[in-house]
C-alpha positions in Angstrom: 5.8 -31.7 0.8 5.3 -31.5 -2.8 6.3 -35.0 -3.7 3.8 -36.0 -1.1 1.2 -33.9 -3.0 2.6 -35.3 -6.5 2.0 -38.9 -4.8 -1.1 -38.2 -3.3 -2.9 -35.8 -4.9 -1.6 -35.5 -8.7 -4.7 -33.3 -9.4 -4.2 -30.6 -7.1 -0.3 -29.9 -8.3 -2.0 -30.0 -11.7 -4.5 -27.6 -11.1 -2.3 -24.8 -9.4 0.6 -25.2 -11.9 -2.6 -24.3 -14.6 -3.5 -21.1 -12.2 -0.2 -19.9 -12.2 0.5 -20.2 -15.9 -2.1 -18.6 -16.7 -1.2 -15.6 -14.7 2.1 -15.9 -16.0 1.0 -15.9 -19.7 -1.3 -12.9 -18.9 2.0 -11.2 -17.5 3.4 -11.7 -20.6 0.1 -10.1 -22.2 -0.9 -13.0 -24.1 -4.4 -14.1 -23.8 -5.1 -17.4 -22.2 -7.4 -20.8 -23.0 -9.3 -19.6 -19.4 -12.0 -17.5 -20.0 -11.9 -16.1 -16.8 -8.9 -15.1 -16.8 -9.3 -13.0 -19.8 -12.5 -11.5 -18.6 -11.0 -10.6 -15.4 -7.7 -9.2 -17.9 -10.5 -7.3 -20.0 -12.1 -5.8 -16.8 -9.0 -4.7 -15.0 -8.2 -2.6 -18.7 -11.6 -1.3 -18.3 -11.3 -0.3 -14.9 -7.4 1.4 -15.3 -9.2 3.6 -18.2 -11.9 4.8 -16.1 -9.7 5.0 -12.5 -7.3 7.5 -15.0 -10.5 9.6 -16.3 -12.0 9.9 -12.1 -9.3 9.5 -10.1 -10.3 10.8 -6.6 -14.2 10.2 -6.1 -14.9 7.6 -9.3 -17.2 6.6 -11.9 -19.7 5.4 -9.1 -22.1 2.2 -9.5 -24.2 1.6 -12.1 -27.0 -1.1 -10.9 -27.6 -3.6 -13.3 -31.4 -3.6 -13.1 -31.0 -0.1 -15.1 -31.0 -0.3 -18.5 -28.6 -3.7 -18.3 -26.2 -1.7 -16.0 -22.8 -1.8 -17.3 -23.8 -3.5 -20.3 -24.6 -0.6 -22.3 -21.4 0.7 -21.7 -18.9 -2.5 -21.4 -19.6 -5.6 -23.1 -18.8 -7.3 -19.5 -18.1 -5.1 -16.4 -18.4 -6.2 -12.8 -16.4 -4.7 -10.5 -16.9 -6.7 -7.7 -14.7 -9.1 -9.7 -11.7 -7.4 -9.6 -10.8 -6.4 -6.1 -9.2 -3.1 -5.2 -9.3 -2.1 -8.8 -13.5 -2.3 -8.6 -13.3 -0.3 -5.5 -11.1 2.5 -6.9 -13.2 2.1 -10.2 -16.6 2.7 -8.1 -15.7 4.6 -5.0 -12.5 6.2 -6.3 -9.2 7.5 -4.0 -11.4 9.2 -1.5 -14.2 6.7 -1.5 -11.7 3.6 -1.1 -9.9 5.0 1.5 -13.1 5.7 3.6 -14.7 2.4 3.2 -11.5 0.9 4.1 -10.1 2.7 6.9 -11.7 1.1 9.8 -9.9 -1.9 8.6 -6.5 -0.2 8.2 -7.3 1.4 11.4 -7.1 -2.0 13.3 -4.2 -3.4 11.3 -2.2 -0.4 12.3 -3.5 -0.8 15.9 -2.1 -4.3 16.2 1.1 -2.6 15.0 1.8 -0.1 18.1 
């Protein structure tokens, strides 16, 4: 299958073998040429030091048509970027778990 892809399509081996060294180098913590890579790197930091400080209900949301939003505090924070780690940031333990459990609800459903 690869070799097809190699044949075929040179660019898309290419570009996936750039994705995963850069998470790779960022594993390694080095930064990368990617930009968003290392914004997304910079944000998850952010995010670990403020899921340690408000662990169970978090920091909450900070609109960005406030005063810049997060801007006066982070030099680049979205954390709608990041996944899980935005949720936990925003919504905290508590707050994830909530707005997730209908969907764990079904996936453990389907497991009975």
């Amino acid at each position: 299958m690869v070799v097809l892809l190699q044949l075929f399509a040179p660019e898309f081996i290419e570009h996936y073998s750039d994705l995963f060294g850069n998470a790779f180098t960022i594993f390694t913590g080095e930064q990368t040429s990617e930009y968003s890579t290392n914004i997304r790197y910079y944000e998850a930091e952010v995010a670990l030091k403020g899921i340690s400080e408000h662990p169970w209900l978090g920091n909450g949301f900070l609109s960005s048509q406030w005063n810049g939003g997060y801007l006066q505090f982070h030099r680049y924070f979205y954390p709608a970027d990041i996944g899980i780690l935005g949720n936990l940031y925003v919504f905290g333990v508590i707050g994830t778990l909530f707005i997730t459990s209908p969907m764990l609800l079904v996936l453990f459903g389907f497991y009975r």
